[in-house]
C-alpha positions in Angstrom: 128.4 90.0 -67.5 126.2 91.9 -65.2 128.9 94.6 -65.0 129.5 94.7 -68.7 125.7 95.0 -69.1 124.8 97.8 -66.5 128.1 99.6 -67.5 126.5 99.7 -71.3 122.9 100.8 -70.1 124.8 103.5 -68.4 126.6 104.9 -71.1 123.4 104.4 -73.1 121.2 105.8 -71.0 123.0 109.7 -70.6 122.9 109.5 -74.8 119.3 108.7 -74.6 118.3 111.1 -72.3 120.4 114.3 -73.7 119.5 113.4 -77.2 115.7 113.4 -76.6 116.1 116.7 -74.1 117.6 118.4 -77.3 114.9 117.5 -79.1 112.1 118.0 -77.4 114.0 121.7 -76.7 114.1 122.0 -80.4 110.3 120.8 -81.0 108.4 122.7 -78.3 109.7 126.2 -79.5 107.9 129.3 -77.3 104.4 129.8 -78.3 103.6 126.3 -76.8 105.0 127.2 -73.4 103.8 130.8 -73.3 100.5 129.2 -74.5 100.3 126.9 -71.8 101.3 129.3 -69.3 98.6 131.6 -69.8 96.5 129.2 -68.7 97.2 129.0 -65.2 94.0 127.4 -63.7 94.9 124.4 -66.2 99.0 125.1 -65.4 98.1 124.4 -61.7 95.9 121.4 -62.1 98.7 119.5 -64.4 101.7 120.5 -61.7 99.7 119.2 -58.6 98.7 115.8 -60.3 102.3 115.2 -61.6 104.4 116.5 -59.1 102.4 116.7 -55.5 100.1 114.1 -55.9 101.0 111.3 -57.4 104.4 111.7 -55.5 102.4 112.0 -52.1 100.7 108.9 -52.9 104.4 107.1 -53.5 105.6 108.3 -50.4 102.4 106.8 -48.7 103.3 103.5 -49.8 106.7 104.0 -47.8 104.9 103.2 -45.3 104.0 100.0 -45.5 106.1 97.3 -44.1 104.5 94.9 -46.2 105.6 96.7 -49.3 109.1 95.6 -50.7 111.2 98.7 -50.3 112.3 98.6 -54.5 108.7 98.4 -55.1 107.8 102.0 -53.2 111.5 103.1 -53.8 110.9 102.9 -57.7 107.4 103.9 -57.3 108.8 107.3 -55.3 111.3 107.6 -58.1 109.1 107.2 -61.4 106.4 109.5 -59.8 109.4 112.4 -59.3 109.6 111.8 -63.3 108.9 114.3 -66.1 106.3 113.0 -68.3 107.5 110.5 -71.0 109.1 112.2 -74.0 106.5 111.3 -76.8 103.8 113.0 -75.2 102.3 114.5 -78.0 101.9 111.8 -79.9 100.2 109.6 -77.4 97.9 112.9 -76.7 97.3 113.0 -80.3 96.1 109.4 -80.6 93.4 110.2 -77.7 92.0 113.3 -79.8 93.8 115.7 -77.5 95.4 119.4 -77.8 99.2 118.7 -79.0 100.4 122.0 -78.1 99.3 121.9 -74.9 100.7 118.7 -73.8 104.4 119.6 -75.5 104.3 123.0 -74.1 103.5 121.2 -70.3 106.3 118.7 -71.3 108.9 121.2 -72.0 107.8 123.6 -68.9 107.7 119.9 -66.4 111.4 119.3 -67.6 112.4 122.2 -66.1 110.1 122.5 -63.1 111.6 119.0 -62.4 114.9 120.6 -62.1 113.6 121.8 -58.7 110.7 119.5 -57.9 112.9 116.2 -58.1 115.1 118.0 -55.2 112.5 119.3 -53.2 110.7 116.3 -53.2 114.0 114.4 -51.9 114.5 116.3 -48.8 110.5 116.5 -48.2 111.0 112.7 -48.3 114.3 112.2 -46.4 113.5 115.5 -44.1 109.8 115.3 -43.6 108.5 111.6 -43.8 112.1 110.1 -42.7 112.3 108.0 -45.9 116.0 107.4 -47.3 116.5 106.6 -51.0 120.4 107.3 -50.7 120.0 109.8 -53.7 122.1 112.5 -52.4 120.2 116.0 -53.4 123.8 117.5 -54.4 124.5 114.4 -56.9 120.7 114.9 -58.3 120.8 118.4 -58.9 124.3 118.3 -60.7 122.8 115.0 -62.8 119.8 116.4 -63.8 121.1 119.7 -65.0 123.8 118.4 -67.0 122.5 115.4 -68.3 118.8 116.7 -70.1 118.1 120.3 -68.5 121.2 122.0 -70.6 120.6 119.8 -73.8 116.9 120.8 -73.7 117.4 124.4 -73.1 120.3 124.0 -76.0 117.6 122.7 -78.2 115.0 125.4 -77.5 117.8 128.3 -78.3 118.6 126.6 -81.3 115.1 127.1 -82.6 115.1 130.6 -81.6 117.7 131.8 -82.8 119.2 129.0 -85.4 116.1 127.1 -86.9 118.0 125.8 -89.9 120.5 124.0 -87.4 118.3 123.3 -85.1 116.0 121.3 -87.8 119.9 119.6 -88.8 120.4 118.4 -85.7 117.3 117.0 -84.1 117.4 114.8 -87.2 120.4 113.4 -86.4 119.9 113.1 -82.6 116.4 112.1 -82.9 117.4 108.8 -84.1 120.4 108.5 -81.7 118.5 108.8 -78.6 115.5 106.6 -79.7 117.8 103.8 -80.7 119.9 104.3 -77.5 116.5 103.9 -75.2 115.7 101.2 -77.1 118.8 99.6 -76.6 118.4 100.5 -72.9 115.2 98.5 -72.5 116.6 95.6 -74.5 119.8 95.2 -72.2 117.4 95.5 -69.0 114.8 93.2 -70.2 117.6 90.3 -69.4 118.2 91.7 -66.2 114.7 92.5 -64.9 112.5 89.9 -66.2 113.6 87.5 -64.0 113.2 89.6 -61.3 110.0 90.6 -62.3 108.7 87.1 -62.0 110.9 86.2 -58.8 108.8 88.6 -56.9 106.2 87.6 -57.6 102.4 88.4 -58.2 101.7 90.9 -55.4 104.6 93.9 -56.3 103.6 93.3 -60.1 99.7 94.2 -58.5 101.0 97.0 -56.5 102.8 98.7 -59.3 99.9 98.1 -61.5 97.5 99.4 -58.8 99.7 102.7 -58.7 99.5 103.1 -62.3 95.9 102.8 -62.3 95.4 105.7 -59.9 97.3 107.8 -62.0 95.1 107.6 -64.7 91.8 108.3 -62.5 93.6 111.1 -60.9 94.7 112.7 -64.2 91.0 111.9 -66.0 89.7 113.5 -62.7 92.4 116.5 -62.6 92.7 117.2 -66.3 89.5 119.1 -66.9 87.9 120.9 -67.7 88.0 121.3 -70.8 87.0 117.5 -71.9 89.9 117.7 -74.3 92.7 117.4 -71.7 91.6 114.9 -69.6 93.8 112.3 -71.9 96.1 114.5 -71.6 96.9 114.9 -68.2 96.8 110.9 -67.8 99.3 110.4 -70.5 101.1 113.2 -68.4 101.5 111.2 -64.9 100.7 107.6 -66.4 103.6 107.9 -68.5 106.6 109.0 -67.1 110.3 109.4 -68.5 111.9 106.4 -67.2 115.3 107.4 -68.7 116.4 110.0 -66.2 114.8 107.5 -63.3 117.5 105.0 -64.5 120.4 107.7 -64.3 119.2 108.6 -61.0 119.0 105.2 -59.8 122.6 105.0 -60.9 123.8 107.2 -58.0 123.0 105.0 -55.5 123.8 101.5 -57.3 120.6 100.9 -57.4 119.7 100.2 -61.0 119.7 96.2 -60.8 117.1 96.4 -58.2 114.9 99.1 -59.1 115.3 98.1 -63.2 112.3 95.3 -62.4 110.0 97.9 -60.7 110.9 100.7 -63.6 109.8 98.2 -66.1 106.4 96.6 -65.1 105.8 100.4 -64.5 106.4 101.3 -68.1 105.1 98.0 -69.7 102.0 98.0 -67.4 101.2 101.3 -67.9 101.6 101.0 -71.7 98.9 98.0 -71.5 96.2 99.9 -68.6 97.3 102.8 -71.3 95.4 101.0 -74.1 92.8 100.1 -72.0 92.1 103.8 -71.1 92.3 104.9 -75.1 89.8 102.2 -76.2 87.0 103.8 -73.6 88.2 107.4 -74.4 87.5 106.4 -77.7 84.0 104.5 -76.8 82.8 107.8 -75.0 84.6 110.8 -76.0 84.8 112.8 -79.7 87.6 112.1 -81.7 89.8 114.3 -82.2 89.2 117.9 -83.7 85.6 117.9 -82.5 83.8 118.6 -79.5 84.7 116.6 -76.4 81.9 116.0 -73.3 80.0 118.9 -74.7 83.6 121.6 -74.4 85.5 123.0 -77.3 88.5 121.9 -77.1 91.6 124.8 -76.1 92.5 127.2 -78.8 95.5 126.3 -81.3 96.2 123.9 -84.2 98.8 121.4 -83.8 101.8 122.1 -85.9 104.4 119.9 -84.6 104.9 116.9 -82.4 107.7 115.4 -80.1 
């Protein structure tokens, strides 16, 4: 039955995650990313938070002998992660600048093309840490499985916008229902786990989460606006191509628990964090901490 299940999540998983790269291709369209890239003070500080620091701090963890090794291995993994696919809207709900935060989750897609590589040997090279990912295997994965769709998606706004719009209706719904499906089929599987381990891994993982939202409220700004938006950035991460990664190494069983209390525990520290940006910070549209927010009204979101 465990077979039958982790063969389905599999097969899931791939339709999930080229589905939603199509569609966030098709969403983000160029003036977001050539929006996002002129501002490279801001471009800099959202890179190093998602894909040096947070990632450093992971590898840190390695370290430890006290840590469980699918406690840092999933942490390393999740923290390699493009931000989750709905970023806009969870920006949007903390008042922040939409465009921004889907042009930086289009550009981190493809940066993560090269970052989730480079941070592999770094890790297996550098701080003699051993995932058994295979850089080869990655790289092939990862291109074919959401940097083609999403690059398909983006060309299809440019140059086929009718089709474009045609299609992301009908995969939008295909890859939210897969994911879904994925997180039902590994709730069976992981729960148990979950609570087998333990409170001190569930603390850890929690722990890790919270530093990624201090770094990215420290990190994000200025301006005010983006603070939220750089910790919905690296507090919520795309656990969908972690789960096809984890794959190449049969690893998904064991890492599945970690993956999970990250997601679910960052949701909750999530809505902790929106109820104080809320408490101390202008809603959305006017002034943030005493700074205009960027340039740009949002027109569409992921």
């Amino acid at each position: 039955m465990v077979k039958l299940i982790l063969s389905a999540i599999s097969v899931l998983v791939l339709a999930a995650v080229s589905s939603q790269a199509f569609v966030l291709g098709a969403e983000a369209g160029r003036p977001y990313v050539r929006r996002l890239l002129a501002e490279r003070a801001l471009l800099l500080r959202f890179f190093l938070a998602t894909f040096v620091v947070m990632p450093g701090l992971a590898i840190a963890l390695a370290h430890s002998p006290s840590i469980p090794v699918p406690v840092w291995a999933g942490l390393i993994l999740m923290s390699m992660m493009p931000p989750v696919t709905d970023l806009s809207k969870k920006a949007a709900k903390l008042g922040c600048d939409t465009e921004i935060c889907l042009g930086w989750q289009t550009l981190a897609v493809v940066l993560s093309v090269v970052t989730i590589p480079l941070t592999l040997l770094l890790v297996e090279r550098v701080f003699g840490v051993d995932l058994e990912l295979g850089i080869g295997p990655v790289m092939r994965k990862i291109g074919s499985v959401y940097l083609i769709p999403m690059v398909a998606g983006f060309l299809a706004r440019s140059f086929w916008p009718a089709g474009a719009d045609a299609l992301e209706k009908i995969l939008k719904p295909i890859g939210g229902g897969a994911m879904a499906l994925v997180l039902l089929l590994l709730l069976p599987l992981a729960v148990p786990l979950i609570l087998k381990q333990g409170a001190a891994p569930i603390l850890i993982i929690l722990a890790f989460v919270a530093v990624s939202i201090l770094v990215g409220h420290l990190m994000g700004g200025p301006p005010e606006s983006l603070r939220p938006a750089l910790v919905v950035t690296i507090a919520g991460r795309w656990i969908a191509p972690a789960l096809v990664l984890s794959k190449e190494n049969g690893w998904t069983q064991q890492l599945a628990p970690v993956l999970l209390t990250y997601v679910l525990g960052g949701a909750l520290l999530m809505i902790v964090y929106q109820r104080w940006v809320k408490a101390h910070m202008a809603p959305a549209g006017g002034v943030i901490g005493g700074e205009p927010k960027l340039a740009g009204t949002p027109r569409r979101h992921a």
